[in-house]
N, CA, C and O atoms as CSV, one atom per row, in Angstrom:
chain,resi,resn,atom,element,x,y,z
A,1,UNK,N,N,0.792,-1.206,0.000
A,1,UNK,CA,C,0.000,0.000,0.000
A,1,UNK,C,C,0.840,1.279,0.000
A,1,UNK,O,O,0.428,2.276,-0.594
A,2,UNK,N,N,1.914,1.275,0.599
A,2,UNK,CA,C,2.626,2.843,0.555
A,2,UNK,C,C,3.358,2.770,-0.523
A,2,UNK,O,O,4.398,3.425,-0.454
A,3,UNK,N,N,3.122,2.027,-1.792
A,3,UNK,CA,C,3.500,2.386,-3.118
A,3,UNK,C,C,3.183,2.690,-3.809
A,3,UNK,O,O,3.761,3.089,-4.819
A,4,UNK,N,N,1.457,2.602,-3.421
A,4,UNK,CA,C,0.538,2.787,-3.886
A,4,UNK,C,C,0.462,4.633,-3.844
A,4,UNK,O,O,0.397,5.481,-4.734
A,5,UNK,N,N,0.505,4.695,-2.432
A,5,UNK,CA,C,0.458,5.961,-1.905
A,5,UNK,C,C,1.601,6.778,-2.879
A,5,UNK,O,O,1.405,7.720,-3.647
A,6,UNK,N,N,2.586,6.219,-2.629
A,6,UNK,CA,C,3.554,6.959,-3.542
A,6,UNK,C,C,3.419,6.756,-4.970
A,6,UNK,O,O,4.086,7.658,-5.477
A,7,UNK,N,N,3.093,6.306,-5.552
A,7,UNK,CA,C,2.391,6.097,-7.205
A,7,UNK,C,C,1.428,7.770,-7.149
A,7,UNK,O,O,1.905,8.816,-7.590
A,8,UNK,N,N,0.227,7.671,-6.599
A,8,UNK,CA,C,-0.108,8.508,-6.357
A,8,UNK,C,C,0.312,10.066,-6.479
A,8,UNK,O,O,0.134,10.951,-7.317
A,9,UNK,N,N,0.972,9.958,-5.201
A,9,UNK,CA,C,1.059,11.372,-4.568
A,9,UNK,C,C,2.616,12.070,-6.460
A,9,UNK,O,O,2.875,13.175,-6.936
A,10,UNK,N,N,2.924,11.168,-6.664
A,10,UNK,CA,C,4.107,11.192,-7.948
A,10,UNK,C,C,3.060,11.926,-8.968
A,10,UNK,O,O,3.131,13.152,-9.048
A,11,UNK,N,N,1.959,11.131,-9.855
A,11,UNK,CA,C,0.974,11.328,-10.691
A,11,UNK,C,C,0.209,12.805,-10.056
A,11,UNK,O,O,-0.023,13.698,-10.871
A,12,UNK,N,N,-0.033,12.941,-9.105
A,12,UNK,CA,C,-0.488,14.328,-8.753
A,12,UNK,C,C,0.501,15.215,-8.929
A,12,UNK,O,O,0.126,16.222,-9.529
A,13,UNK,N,N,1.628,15.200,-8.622
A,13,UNK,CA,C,2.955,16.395,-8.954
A,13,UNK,C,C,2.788,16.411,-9.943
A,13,UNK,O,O,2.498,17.556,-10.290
A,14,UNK,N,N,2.796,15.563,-10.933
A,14,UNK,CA,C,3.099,15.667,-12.352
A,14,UNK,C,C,1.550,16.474,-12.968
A,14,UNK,O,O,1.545,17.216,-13.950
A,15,UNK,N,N,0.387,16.148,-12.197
A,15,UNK,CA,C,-0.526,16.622,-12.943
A,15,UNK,C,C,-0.615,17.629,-12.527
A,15,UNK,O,O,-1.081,18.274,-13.466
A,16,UNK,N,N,-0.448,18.479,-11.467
A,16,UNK,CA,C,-0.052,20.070,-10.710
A,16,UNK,C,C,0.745,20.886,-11.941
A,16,UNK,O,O,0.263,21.812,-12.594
A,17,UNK,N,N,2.097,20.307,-12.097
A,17,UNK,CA,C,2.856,21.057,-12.681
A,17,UNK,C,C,2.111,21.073,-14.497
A,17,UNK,O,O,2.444,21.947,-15.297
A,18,UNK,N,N,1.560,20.457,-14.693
A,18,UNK,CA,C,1.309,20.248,-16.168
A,18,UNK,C,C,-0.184,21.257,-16.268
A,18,UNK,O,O,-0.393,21.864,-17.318
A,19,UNK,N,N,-1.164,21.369,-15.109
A,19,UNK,CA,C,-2.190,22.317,-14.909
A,19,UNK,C,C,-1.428,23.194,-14.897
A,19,UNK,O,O,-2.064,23.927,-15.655
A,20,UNK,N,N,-0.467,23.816,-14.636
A,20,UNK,CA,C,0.422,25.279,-14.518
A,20,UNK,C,C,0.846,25.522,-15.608
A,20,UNK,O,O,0.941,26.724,-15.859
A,21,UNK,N,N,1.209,24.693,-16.532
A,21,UNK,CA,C,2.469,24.520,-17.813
A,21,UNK,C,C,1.156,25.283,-18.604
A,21,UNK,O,O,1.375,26.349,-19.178
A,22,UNK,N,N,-0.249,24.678,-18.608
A,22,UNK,CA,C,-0.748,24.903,-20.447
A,22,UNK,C,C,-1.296,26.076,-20.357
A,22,UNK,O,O,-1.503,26.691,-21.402
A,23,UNK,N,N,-1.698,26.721,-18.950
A,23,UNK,CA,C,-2.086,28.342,-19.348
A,23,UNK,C,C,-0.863,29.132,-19.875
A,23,UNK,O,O,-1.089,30.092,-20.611
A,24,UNK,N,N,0.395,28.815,-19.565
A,24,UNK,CA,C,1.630,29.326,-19.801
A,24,UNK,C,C,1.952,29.361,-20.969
A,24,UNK,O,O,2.664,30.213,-21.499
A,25,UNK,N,N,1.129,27.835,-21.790
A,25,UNK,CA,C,1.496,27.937,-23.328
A,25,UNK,C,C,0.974,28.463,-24.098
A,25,UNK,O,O,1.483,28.792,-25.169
A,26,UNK,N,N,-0.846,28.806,-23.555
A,26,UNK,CA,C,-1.981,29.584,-24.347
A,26,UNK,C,C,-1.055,31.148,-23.858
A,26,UNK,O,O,-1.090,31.879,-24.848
A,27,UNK,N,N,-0.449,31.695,-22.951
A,27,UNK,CA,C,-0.376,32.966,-22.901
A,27,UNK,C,C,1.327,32.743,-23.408
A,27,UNK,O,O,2.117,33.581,-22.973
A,28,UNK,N,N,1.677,32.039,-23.980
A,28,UNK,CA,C,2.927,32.726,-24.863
A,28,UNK,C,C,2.629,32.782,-26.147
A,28,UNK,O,O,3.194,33.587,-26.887
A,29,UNK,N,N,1.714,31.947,-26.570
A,29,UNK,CA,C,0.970,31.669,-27.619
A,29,UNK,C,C,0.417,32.920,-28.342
A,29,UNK,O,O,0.695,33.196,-29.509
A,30,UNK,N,N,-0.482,33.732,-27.455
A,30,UNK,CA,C,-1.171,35.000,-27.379
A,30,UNK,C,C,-0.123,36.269,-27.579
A,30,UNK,O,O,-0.286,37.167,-28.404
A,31,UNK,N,N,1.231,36.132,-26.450
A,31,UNK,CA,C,2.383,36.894,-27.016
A,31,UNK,C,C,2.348,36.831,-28.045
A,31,UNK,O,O,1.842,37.662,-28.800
A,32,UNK,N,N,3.154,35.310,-28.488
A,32,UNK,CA,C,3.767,35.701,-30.016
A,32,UNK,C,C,3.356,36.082,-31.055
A,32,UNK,O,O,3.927,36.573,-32.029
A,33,UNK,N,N,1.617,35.689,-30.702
A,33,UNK,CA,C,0.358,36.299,-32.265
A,33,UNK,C,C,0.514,37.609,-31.983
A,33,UNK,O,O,0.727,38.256,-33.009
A,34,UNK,N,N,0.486,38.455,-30.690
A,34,UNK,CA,C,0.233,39.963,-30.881
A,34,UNK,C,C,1.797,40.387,-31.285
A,34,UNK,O,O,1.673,41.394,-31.983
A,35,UNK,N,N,2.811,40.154,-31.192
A,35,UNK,CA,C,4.644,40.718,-31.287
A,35,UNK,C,C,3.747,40.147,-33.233
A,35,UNK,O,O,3.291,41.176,-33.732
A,36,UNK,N,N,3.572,39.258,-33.904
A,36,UNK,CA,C,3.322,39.242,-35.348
A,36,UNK,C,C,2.659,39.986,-35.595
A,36,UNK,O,O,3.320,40.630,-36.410
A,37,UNK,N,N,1.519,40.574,-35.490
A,37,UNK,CA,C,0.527,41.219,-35.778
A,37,UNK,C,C,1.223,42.960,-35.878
A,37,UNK,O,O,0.860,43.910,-36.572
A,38,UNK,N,N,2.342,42.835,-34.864
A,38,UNK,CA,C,2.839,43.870,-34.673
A,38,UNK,C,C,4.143,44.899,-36.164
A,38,UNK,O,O,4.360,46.083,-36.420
A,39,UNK,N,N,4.672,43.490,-36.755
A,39,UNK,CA,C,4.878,43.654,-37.678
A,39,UNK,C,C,4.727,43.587,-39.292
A,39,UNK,O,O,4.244,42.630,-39.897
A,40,UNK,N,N,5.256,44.845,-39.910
A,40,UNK,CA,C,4.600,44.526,-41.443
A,40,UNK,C,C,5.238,43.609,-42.131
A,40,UNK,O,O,4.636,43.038,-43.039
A,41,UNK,N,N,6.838,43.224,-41.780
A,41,UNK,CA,C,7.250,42.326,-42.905
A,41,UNK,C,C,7.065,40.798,-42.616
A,41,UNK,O,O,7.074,40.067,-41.626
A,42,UNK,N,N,6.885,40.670,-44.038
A,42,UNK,CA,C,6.412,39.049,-43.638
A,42,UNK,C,C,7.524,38.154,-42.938
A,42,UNK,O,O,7.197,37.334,-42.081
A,43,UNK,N,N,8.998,38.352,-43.367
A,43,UNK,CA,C,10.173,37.142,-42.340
A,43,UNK,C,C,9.749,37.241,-40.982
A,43,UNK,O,O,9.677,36.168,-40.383
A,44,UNK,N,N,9.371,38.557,-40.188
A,44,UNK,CA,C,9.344,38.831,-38.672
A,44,UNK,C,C,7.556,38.368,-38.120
A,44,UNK,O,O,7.146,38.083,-36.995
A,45,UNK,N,N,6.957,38.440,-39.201
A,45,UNK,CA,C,5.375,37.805,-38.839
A,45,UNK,C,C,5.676,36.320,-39.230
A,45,UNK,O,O,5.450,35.470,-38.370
A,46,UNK,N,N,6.109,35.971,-40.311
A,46,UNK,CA,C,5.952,34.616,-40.067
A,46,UNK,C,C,7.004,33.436,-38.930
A,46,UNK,O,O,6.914,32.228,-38.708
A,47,UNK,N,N,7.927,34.481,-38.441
A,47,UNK,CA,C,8.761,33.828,-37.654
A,47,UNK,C,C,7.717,33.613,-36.003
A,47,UNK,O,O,7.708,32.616,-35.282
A,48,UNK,N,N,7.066,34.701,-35.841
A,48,UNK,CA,C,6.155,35.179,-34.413
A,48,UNK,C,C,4.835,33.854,-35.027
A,48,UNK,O,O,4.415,33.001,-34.245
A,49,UNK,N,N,4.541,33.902,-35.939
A,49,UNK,CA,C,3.429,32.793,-36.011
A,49,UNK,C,C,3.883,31.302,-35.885
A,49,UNK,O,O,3.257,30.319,-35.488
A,50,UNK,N,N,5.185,31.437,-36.351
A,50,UNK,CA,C,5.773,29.966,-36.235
A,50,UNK,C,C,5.763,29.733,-34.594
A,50,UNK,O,O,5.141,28.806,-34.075
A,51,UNK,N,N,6.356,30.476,-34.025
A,51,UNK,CA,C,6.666,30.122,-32.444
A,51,UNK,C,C,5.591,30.179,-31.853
A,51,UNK,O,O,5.570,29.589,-30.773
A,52,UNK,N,N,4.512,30.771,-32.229
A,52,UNK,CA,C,2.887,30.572,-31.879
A,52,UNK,C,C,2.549,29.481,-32.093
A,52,UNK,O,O,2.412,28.901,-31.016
A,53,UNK,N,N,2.249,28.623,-33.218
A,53,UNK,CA,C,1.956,27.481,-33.755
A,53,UNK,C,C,3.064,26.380,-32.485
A,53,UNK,O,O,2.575,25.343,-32.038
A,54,UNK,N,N,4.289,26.758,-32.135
A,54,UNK,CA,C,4.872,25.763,-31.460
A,54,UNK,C,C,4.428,25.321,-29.843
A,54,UNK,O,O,4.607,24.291,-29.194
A,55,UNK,N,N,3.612,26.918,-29.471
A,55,UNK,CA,C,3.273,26.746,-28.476
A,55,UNK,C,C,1.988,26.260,-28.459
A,55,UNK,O,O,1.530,25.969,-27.354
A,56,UNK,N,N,1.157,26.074,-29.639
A,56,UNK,CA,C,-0.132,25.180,-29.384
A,56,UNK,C,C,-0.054,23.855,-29.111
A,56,UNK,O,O,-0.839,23.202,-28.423
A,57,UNK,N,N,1.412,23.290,-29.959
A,57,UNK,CA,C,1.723,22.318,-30.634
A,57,UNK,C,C,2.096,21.409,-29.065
A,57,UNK,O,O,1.923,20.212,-28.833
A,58,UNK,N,N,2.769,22.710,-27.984
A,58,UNK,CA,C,2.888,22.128,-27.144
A,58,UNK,C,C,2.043,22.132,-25.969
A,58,UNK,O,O,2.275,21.253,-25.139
A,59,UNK,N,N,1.120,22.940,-25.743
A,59,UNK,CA,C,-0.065,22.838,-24.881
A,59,UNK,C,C,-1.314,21.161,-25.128
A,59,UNK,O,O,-1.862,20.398,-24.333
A,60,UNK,N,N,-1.270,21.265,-26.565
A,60,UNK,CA,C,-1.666,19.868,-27.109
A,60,UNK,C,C,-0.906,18.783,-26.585
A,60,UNK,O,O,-1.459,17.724,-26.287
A,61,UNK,N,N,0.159,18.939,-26.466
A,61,UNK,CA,C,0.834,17.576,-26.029
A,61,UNK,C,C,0.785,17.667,-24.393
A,61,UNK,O,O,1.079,16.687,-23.709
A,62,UNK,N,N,0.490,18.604,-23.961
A,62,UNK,CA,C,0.557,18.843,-22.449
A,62,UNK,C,C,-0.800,18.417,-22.271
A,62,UNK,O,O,-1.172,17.846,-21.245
A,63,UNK,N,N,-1.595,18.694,-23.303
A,63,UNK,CA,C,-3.012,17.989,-22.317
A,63,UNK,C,C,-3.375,16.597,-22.602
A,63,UNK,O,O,-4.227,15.923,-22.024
A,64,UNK,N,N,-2.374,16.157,-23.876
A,64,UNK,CA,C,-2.399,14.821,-23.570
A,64,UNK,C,C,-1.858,13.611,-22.919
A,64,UNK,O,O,-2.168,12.426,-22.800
A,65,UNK,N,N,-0.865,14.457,-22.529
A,65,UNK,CA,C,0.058,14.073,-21.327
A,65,UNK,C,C,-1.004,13.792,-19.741
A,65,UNK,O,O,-1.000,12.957,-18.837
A,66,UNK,N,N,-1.792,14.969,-20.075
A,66,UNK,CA,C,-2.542,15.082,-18.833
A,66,UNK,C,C,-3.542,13.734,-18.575
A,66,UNK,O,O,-3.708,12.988,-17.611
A,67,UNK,N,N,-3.976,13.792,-19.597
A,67,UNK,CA,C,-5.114,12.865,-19.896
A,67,UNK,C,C,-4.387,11.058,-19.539
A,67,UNK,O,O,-4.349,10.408,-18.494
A,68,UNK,N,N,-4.197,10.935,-20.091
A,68,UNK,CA,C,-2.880,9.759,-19.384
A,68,UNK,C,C,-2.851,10.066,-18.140
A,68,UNK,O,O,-3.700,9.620,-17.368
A,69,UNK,N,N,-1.792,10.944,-17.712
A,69,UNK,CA,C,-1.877,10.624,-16.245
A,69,UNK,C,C,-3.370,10.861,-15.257
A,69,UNK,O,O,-3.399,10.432,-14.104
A,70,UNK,N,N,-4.269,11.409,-15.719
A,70,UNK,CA,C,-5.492,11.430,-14.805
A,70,UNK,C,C,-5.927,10.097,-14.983
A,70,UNK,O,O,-6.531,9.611,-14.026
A,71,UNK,N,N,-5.750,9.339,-16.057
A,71,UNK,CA,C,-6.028,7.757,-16.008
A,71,UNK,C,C,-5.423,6.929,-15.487
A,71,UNK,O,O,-5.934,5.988,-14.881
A,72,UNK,N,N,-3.785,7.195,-15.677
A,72,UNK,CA,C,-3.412,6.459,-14.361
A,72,UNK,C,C,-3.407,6.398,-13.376
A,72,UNK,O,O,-3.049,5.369,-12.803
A,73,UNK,N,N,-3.925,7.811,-12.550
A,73,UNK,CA,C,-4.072,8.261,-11.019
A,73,UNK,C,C,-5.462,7.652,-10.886
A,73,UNK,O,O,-5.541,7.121,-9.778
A,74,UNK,N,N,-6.457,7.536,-11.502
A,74,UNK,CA,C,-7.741,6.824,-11.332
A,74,UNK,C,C,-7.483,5.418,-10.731
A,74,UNK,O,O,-7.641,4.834,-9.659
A,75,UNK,N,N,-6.957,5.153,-12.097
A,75,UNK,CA,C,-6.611,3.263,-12.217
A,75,UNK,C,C,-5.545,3.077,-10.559
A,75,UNK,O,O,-5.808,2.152,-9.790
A,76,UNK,N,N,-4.766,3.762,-10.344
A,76,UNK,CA,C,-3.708,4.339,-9.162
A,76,UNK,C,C,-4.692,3.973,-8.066
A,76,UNK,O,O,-4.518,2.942,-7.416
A,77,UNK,N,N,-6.127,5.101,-7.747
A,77,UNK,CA,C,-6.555,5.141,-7.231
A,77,UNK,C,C,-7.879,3.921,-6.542
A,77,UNK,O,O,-8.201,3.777,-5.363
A,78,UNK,N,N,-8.425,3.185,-7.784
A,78,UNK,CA,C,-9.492,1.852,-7.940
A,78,UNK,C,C,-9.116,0.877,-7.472
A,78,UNK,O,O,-9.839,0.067,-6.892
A,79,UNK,N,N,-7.399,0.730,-7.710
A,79,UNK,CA,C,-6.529,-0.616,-7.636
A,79,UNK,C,C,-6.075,-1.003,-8.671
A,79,UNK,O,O,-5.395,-2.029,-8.702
């Protein structure tokens, strides 16, 4: 049982820090569209949309990361 516990209490850190991570990626995300928007030439807008696009790219993988571990903290949790 206290491996259990520690299985656990592990899958909750990880899902803490990953609830913190994806507002972080929607608001760099939001940066980098307004810094593009900000400029007229296309190399400096399409460079700000690229690093936008990377941060969706990685909020997506952060919530599927999430999703996994809320299933294993369940399954963690049932037995």
């Amino acid at each position: 049982m206290p491996d259990n516990k520690k299985l656990i209490k592990g899958l909750k850190a990880k899902i803490e820090a990953i609830v913190i991570a994806i507002p972080r990626e929607i608001e760099a995300y939001e940066y980098y569209m307004e810094m593009a928007a900000q400029y007229e030439d296309q190399a400096s807008r399409e460079m700000f949309e690229f690093l936008a696009k990377q941060e969706m790219a990685h909020k997506d993988s952060l919530e599927k990361i999430l999703t996994d571990l809320e299933k294993q903290l369940e399954k963690a949790r049932t037995g």
